[in-house]
C-alpha positions in Angstrom: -53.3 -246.4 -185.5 -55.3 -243.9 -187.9 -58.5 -244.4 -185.7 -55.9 -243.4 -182.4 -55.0 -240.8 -184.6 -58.5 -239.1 -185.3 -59.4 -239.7 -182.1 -56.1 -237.2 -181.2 -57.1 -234.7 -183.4 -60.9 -234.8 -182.3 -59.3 -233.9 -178.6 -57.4 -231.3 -179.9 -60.3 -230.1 -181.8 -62.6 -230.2 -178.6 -59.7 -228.2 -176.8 -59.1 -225.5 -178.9 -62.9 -225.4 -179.2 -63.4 -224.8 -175.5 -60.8 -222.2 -174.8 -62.5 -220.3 -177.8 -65.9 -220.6 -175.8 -64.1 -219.9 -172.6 -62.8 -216.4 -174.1 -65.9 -215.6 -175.7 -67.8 -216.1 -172.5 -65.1 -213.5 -171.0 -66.3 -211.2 -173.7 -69.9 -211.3 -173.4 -69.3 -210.5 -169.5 -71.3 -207.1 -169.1 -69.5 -204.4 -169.0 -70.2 -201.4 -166.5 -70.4 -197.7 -167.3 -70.3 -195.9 -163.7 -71.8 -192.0 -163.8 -71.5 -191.2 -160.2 -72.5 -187.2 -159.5 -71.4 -185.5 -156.5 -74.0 -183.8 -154.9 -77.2 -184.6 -156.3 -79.9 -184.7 -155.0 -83.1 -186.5 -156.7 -83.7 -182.1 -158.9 -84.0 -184.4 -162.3 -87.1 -184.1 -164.7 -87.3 -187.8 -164.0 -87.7 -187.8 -160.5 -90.5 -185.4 -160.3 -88.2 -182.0 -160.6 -90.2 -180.6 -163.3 -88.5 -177.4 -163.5 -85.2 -179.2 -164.2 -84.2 -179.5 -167.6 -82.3 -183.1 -167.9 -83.4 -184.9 -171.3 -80.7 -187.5 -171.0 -81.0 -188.6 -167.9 -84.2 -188.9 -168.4 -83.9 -190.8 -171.4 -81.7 -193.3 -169.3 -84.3 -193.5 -166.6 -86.9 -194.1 -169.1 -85.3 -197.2 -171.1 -84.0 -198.0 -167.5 -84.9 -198.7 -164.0 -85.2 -195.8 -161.2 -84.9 -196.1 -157.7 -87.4 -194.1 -156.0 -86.3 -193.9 -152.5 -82.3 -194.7 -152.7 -80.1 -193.3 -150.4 -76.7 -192.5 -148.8 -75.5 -194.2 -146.1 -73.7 -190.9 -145.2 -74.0 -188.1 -146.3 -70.8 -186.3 -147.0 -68.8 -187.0 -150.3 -65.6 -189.2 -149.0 -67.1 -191.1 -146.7 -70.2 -192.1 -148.5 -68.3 -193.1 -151.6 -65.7 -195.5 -148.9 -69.4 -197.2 -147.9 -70.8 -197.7 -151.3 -67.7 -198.9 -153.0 -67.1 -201.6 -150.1 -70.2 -202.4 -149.6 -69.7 -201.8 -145.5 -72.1 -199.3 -143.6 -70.2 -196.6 -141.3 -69.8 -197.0 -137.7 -69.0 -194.6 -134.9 -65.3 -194.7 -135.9 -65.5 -195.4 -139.7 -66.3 -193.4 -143.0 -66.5 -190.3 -140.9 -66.3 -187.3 -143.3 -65.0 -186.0 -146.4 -61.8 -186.9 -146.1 -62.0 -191.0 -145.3 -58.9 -193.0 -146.7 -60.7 -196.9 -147.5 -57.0 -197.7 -147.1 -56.6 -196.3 -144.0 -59.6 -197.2 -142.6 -61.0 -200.7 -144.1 -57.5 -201.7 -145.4 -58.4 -205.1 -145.9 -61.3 -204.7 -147.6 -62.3 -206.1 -151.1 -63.5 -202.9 -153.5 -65.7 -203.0 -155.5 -63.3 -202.1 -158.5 -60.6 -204.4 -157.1 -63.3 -207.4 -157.4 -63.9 -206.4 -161.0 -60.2 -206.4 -161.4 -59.7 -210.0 -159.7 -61.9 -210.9 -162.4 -60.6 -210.2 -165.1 -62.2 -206.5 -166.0 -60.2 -203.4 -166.9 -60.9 -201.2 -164.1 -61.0 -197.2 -164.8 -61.2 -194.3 -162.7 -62.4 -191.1 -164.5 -62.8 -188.1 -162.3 -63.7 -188.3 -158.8 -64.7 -192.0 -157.8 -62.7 -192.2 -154.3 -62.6 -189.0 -152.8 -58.5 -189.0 -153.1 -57.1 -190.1 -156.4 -54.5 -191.9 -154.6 -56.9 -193.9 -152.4 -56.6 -197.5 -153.1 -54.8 -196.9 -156.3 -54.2 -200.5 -157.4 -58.1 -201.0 -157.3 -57.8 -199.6 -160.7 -55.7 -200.4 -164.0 -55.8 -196.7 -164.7 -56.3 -193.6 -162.2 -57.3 -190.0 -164.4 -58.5 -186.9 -163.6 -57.6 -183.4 -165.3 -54.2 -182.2 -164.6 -53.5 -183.6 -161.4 -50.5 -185.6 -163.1 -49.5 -182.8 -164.8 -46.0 -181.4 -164.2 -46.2 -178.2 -161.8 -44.0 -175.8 -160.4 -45.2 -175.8 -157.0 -43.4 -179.4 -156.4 -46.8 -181.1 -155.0 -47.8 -184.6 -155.4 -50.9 -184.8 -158.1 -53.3 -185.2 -154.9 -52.4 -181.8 -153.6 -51.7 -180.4 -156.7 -55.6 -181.2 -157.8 -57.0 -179.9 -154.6 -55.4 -176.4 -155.5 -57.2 -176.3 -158.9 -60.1 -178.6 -158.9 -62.9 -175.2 -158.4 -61.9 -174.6 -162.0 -62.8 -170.7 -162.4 -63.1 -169.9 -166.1 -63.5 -166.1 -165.4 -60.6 -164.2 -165.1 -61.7 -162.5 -161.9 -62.4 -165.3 -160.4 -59.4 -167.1 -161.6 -56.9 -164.4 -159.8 -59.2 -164.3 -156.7 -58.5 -168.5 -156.7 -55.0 -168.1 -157.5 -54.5 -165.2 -154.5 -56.9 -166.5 -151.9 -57.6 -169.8 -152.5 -61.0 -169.1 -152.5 -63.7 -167.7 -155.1 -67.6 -167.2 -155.6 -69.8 -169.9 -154.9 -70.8 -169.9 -158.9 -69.7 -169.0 -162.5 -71.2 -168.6 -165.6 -68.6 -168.5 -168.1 -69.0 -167.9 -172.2 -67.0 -170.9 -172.2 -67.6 -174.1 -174.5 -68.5 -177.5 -172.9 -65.0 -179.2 -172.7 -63.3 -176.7 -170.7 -64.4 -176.9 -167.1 -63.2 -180.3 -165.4 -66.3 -182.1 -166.0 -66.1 -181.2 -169.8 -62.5 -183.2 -169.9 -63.8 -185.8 -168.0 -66.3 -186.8 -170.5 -63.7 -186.2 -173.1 -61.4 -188.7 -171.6 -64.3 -191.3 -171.1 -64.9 -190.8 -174.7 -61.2 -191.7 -175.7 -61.8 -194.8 -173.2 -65.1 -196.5 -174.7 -63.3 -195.6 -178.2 -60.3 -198.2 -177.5 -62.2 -200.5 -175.0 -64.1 -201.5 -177.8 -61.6 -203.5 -179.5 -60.3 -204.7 -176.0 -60.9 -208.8 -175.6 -61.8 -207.9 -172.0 -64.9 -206.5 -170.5 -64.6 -202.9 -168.7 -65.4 -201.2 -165.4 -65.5 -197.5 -166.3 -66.4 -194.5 -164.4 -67.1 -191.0 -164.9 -66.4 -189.2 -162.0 -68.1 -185.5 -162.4 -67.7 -182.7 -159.3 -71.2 -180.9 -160.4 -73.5 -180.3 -159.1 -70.7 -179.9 -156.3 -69.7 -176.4 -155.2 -68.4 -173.9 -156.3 -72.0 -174.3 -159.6 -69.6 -173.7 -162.3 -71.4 -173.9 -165.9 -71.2 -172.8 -169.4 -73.4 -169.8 -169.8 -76.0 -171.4 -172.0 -77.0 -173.9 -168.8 -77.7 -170.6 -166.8 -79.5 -169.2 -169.7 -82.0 -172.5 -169.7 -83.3 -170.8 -166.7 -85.9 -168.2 -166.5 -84.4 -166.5 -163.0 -87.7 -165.0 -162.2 -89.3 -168.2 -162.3 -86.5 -169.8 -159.4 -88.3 -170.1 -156.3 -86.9 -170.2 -152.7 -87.7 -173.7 -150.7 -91.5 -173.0 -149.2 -89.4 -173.6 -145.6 -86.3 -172.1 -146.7 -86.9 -169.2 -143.6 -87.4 -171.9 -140.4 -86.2 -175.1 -139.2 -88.9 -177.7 -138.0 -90.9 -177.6 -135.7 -89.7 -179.6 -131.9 -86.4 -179.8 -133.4 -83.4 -180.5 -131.9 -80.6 -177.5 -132.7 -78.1 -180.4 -133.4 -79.8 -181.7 -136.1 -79.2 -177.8 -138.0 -76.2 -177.7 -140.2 -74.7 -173.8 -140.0 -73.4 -175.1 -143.3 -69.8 -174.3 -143.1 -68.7 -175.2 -146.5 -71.1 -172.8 -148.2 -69.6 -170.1 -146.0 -65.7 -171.2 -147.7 -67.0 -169.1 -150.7 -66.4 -165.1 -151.0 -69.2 -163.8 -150.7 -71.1 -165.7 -148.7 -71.5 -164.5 -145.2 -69.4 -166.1 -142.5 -73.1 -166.4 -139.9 -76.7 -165.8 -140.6 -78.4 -166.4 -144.0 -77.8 -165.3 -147.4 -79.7 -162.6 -149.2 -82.2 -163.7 -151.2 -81.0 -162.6 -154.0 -78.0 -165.1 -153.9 -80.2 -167.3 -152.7 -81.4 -167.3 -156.4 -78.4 -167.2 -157.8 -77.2 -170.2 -156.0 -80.3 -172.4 -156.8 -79.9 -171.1 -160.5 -76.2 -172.1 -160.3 -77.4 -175.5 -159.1 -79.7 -176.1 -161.8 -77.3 -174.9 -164.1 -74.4 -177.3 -163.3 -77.2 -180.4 -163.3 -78.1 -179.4 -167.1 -74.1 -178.9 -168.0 -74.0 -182.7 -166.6 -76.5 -183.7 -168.1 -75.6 -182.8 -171.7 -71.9 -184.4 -171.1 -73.9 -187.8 -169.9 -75.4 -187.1 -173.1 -72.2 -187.0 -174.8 -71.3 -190.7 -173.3 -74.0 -192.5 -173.3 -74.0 -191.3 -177.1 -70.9 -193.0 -177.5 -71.7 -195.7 -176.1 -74.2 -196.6 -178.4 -72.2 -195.3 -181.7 -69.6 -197.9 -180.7 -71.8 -200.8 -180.2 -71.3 -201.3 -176.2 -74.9 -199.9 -175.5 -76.4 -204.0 -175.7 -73.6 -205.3 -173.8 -73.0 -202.4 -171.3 -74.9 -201.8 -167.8 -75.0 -198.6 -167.0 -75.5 -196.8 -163.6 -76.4 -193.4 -162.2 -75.6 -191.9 -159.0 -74.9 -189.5 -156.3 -73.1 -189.6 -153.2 -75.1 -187.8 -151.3 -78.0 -185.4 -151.3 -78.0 -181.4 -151.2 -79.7 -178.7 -149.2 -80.5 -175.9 -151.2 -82.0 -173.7 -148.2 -84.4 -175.7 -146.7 -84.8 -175.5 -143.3 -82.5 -172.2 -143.4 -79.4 -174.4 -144.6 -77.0 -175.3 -147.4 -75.3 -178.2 -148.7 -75.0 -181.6 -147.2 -74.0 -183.0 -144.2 -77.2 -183.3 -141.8 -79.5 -186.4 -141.5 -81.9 -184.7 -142.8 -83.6 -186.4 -146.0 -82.8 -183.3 -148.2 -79.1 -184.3 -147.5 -80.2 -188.3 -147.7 -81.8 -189.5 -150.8 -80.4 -189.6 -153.8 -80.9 -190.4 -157.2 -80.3 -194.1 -158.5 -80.9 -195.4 -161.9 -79.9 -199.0 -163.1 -79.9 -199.4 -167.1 -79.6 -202.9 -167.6 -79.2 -204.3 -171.0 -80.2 -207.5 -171.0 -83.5 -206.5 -169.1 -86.8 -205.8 -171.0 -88.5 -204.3 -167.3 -88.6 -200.4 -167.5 -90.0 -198.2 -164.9 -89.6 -197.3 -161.7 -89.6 -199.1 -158.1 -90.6 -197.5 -154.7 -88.0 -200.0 -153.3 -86.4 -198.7 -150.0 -82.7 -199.2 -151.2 -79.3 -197.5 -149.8 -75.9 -197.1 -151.6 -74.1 -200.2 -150.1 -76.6 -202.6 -152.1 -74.9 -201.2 -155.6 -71.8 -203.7 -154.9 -74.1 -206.8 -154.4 -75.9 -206.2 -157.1 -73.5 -205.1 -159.6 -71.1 -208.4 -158.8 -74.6 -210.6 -159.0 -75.2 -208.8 -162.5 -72.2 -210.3 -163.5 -71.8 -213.2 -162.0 -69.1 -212.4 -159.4 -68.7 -214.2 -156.3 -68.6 -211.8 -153.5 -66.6 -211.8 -150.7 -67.5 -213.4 -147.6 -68.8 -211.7 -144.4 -67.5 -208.1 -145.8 -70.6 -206.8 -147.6 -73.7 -204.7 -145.4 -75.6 -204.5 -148.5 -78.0 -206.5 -150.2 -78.9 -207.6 -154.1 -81.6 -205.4 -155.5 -82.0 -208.0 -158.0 -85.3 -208.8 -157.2 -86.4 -205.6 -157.6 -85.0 -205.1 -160.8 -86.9 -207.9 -162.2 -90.0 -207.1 -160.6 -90.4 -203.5 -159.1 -93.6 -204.1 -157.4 -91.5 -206.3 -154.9 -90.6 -204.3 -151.6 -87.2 -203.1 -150.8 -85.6 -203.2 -147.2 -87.9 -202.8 -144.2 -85.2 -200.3 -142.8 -81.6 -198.7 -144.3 -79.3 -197.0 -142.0 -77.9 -193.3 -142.0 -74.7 -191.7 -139.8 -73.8 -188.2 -140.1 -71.5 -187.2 -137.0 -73.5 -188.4 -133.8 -76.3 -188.4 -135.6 -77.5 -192.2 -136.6 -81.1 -192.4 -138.8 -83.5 -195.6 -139.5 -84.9 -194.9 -142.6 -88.6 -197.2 -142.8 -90.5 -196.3 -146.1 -92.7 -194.1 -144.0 -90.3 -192.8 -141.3 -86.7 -191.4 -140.3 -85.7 -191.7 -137.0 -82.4 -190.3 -135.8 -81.0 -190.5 -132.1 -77.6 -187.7 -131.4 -75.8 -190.3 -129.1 -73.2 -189.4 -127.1 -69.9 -190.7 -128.3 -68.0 -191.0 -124.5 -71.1 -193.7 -123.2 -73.4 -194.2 -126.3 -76.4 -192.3 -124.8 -78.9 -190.9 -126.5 -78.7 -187.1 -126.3 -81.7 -186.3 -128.1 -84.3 -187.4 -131.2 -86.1 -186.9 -133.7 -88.9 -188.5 -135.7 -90.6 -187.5 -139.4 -93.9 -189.2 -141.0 -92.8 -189.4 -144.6 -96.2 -190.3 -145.2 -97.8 -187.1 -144.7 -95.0 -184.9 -144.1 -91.8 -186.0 -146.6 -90.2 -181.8 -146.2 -89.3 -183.1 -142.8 -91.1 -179.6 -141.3 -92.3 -181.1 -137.8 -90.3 -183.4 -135.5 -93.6 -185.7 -134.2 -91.1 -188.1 -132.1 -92.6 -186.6 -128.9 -96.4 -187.3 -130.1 -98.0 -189.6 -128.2 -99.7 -190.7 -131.6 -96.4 -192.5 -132.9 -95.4 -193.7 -129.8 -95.4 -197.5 -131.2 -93.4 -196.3 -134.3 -90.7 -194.8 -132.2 -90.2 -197.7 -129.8 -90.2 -200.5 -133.0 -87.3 -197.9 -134.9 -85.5 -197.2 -131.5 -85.2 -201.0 -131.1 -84.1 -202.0 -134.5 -81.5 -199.1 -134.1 -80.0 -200.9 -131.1 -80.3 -204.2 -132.0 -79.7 -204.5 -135.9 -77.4 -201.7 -135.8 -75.8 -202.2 -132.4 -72.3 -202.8 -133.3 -72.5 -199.4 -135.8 -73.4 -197.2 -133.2 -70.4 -198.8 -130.4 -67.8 -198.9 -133.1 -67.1 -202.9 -133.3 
């Protein structure tokens, strides 16, 4: 009877041993820190931008592991964020611009946030993750950004309420132009402290978060969502005074689009023109030219210091060793070349973006020349943590190889849509066909050696010399890609 009764107590003991081991296990999950950037382009110190001033990035890219050649899938905010954050390329009738609804559009899909959330992480969205805030809402256990759930006289829901604010003048000019016109200059340079513009809060609020997620028994997905270095390049005045203006140089093709190339493939840039004082056809002055590249710079060293800010944070309360951290963009940026502004052309200006993986429990630094695109972060990120995935949803592909060894090669092609315009990216080469969306012809093309010619400044696809190179990308566009380009 005593030895049935020790025998009892040893199963009890086993028990309560193994739930303790189960939730300790549940603690040690990594977390994720997400720092997603809207509109940058690969202008860090890091990536070669010497003239950019971005010591914590940097930093981050140094202890971590950067992405050489990562891009968009497309390149225009809303619809690039719907691809990477379910994993699923665009099509001719999906992720199609700026304003994509995932819920709308891929309604049964599995997020990546939502997955995190199935598994037991606290999911948070800080800023501007999905283009709306109200996108797939219950993919997160908490949806913020500054005062779009604030109470407002004008009797709009917080998504419409923050799309009348979010430019976030600081001047008073340019706040009465806003308020009048709904419109404003395409920069600012206010004598304002770091916390005041939108991005400033942000980083405030994700401070507040890592503060009481670290007594939290659960691990975390949490995102800081910034709008720089997204128009209109809003920054405290001391990020514009980093800059020497006389030193700010123009784009060496900033005055001629490439040579052979189509007149499709030329954005006329019609969100740059939104702004006041920007001219509604033909280019800028140079002088604003200036201005705007300084602006640009500007808004990437405001971000940079608030990154600074978080990642400090992270490491004052402990979560640095048990925290993977990742930096992106959406998209790329034009800032004049090829006589245009902003984003959306497939041009690789617009394409390639920055992509840094910090992972904790990895002793590899450095950097990869891995061909990699934005819908391989889910894949990886659920692998990192041991997350199944689900099945026959995801387009993109682990890059965990290559972040334990970054010698290994990355994709032999990635795929790019903007409008009617679908690109094969090879290491070497980008190949776009304009297809015609009534009977999926090709209207025209367009082919760049990245080898010798990465500025994109002469269209060779007519050269007898890459005659093989154009067939092999024309037929892994319509094969591989086939059902992209018809809409299945």
């Amino acid at each position: 009877m005593k030895f049935r009764f020790l025998i009892q107590i040893g199963f009890l003991i086993l028990i309560v041993s193994c739930k303790k081991n189960a939730l300790n296990t549940e603690i040690s999950k990594p977390n994720i820190l997400l720092l997603y950037m809207d509109d940058l382009r690969p202008q860090l110190a890091s990536f070669g931008a010497s003239q950019i001033i971005s010591p914590n990035i940097d930093a981050l890219a140094k202890k971590g592991i950067q992405f050489t050649n990562a891009y968009c899938n497309v390149p225009v905010c809303g619809a690039s964020r719907a691809s990477m954050l379910t994993g699923m390329l665009p099509t001719k009738n999906r992720f199609l611009n700026y304003d994509t609804f995932v819920e709308k559009e891929t309604p049964n899909a599995i997020t990546l946030p939502q997955l995190f959330k199935n598994n037991g992480y606290t999911t948070i969205s800080n800023g501007k993750i999905y283009h709306h805030l109200d996108d797939r809402a219950n993919d997160w256990n908490e949806v913020w950004r500054p005062y779009a759930f604030d109470k407002n006289d004008k009797n709009l829901a917080p998504t419409d309420y923050w799309q009348s604010l979010w430019k976030d003048y600081q001047n008073e000019k340019n706040i009465a132009e806003y308020k009048e016109t709904n419109t404003g200059p395409a920069y600012e340079s206010a004598q304002v402290n770091d916390s005041i513009y939108i991005d400033g809060l942000v980083t405030e609020k994700v401070i507040r978060d890592l503060k009481k997620l670290k007594n939290s028994d659960k691990p975390f997905f949490l995102t800081a969502g910034f709008i720089a270095p997204h128009l209109p390049f809003n920054a405290p005045k001391k990020y514009w005074d980093l800059y020497d203006r006389n030193t700010i140089k123009q784009p060496e093709n900033y005055n001629y689009i490439p040579k052979n190339a189509p007149e499709i493939s030329i954005s006329t840039w019609g969100e740059m023109r939104m702004y006041s004082h920007i001219p509604k056809t033909g280019q800028v002055s140079d002088s604003i030219a200036i201005n705007l590249i300084h602006g640009y710079y500007a808004t990437i060293s405001y971000t940079d210091a608030l990154i600074g800010r978080i990642l400090s944070e992270l490491k004052t309360q402990n979560l640095e060793k048990n925290t993977i951290v990742i930096l992106v963009s959406d998209h790329g940026y034009n800032l004049q070349e090829h006589t245009q502004w902003a984003k959306f052309t497939n041009y690789n200006t617009s394409t390639q973006v920055p992509l840094i993986v910090y992972n904790p429990f990895s002793k590899i630094q450095g950097k990869t020349k891995a061909l990699t695109e934005l819908v391989d972060l889910y894949p990886t990120l659920a692998e990192l943590c041991n997350i199944e995935v689900p099945k026959n949803q995801l387009d993109g592909k682990s890059l965990i190889f290559n972040l334990e060894d970054l010698s290994k090669k990355g994709k032999e092609t990635i795929f790019i849509k903007k409008g009617n315009g679908f690109t094969i990216k090879s290491l070497n080469f980008s190949y776009t066909e304009f297809i015609n969306a009534e009977d999926n012809s090709t209207i025209t093309t367009m082919l760049y050696d990245h080898k010798i010619d990465k500025s994109e400044n002469e269209n060779v696809v007519n050269n007898p010399k890459y005659a093989e190179t154009v067939a092999h990308l024309k037929s892994v566009l319509h094969t591989k890609y086939l059902s992209n380009i018809e809409g299945k």
